[in-house]
N, C-alpha and C positions, 0 to 999 in steps of 0.2 A: 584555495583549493580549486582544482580545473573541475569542469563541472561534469565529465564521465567521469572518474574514481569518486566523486561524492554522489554522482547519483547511483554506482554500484555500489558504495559504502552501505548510502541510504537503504537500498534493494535486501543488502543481506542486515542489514542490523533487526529495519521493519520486519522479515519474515524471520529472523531469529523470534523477537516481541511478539509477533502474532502466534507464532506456534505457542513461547509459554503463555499467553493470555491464554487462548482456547486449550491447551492443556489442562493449566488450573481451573477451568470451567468445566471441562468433563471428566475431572477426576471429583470434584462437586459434586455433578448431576448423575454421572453414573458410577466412577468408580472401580470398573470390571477390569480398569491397566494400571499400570503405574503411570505416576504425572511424566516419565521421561517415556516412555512407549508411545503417551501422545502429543507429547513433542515432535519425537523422529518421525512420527503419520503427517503432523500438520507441518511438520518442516519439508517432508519431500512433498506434500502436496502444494503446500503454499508458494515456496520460495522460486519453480519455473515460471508461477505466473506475476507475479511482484517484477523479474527481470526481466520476461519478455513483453508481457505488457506494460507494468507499470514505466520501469524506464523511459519507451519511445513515449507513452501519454504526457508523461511529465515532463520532456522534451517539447514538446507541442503545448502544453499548456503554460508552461513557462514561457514561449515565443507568444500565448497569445494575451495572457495574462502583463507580457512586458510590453504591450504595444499600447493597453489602458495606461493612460497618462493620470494620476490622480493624487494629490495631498495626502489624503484622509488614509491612513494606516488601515483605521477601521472595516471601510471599504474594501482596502485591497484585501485582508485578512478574511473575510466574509466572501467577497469574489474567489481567494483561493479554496477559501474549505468547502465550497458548493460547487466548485469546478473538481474539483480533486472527489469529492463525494459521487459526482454525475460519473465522471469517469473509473470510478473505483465500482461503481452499479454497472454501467456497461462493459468492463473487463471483467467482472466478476463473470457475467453473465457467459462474455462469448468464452471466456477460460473454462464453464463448467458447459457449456456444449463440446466444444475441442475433449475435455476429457472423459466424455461421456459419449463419445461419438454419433453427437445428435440426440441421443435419446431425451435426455434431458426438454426437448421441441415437444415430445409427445407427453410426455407427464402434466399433470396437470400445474396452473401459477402459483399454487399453493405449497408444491411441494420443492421447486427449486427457489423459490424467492428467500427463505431465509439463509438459502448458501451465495445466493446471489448479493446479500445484505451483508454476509462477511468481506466481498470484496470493496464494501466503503468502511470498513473498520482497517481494513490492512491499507487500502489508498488512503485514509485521514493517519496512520502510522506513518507513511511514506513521505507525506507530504510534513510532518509535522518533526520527522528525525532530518530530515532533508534542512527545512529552515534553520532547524538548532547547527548541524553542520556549516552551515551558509553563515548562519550567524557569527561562528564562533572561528573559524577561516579570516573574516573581515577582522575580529578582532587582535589575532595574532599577528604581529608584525617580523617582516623573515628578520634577520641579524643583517646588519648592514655593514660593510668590507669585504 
């Protein structure tokens, strides 16, 4: 699979996953919607930042992640889930000033960090539906003739 249509695969499947994740979490915690009410909230809010940022990062992190030359699986798996984490915190970050316009600067660290903290659960989805795609691409072989 060429690697824009699997990285927009990845883009919408992760913000599919992250909206039901945080759905079933605040139809738990609170309760006041149905679990599809907050789907469609975290789907329209999630899914422009997952394409616009996630995509180009993971474009960048993939060129720099491929320039480490290393055996150890281990390593690289650990290299990507702490690079994919860094950058799922820093996209998080500048995606909820972009939609907050700015304001989010003025409030205090306490109150954007755990929206900032959602953008390493949606970049560890991204990065983790991404390899499964990757994976399973390599293993299919086209028909030959």
């Amino acid at each position: 699979m060429a690697a824009i249509p699997r990285k927009l695969l990845s883009a919408l499947l992760a913000s599919i996953a992250f909206a039901c994740i945080l759905g079933l979490l605040s139809v738990g915690m609170r309760g006041a919607y149905d679990f599809h009410m907050y789907v469609l909230i975290y789907a329209i809010y999630g899914t422009p930042g997952l394409l616009l940022i996630g995509i180009p990062v993971s474009f960048l992190l993939d060129y720099g992640l491929g320039k480490i030359h290393t055996a150890n699986a281990g390593v690289r798996t650990a290299l990507t889930t702490v690079g994919y984490a860094i950058a799922g915190f820093a996209g998080g970050t500048i995606y909820l000033i972009v939609i907050t316009s700015g304001r989010a600067l003025q409030s205090s660290f306490g109150e954007w960090l755990p929206l900032s903290l959602l953008g390493i659960l949606a970049a560890l989805l991204f990065a983790f539906i991404d390899r499964r795609l990757l994976a399973s691409s390599k293993t299919i072989k086209p028909p030959v003739g």
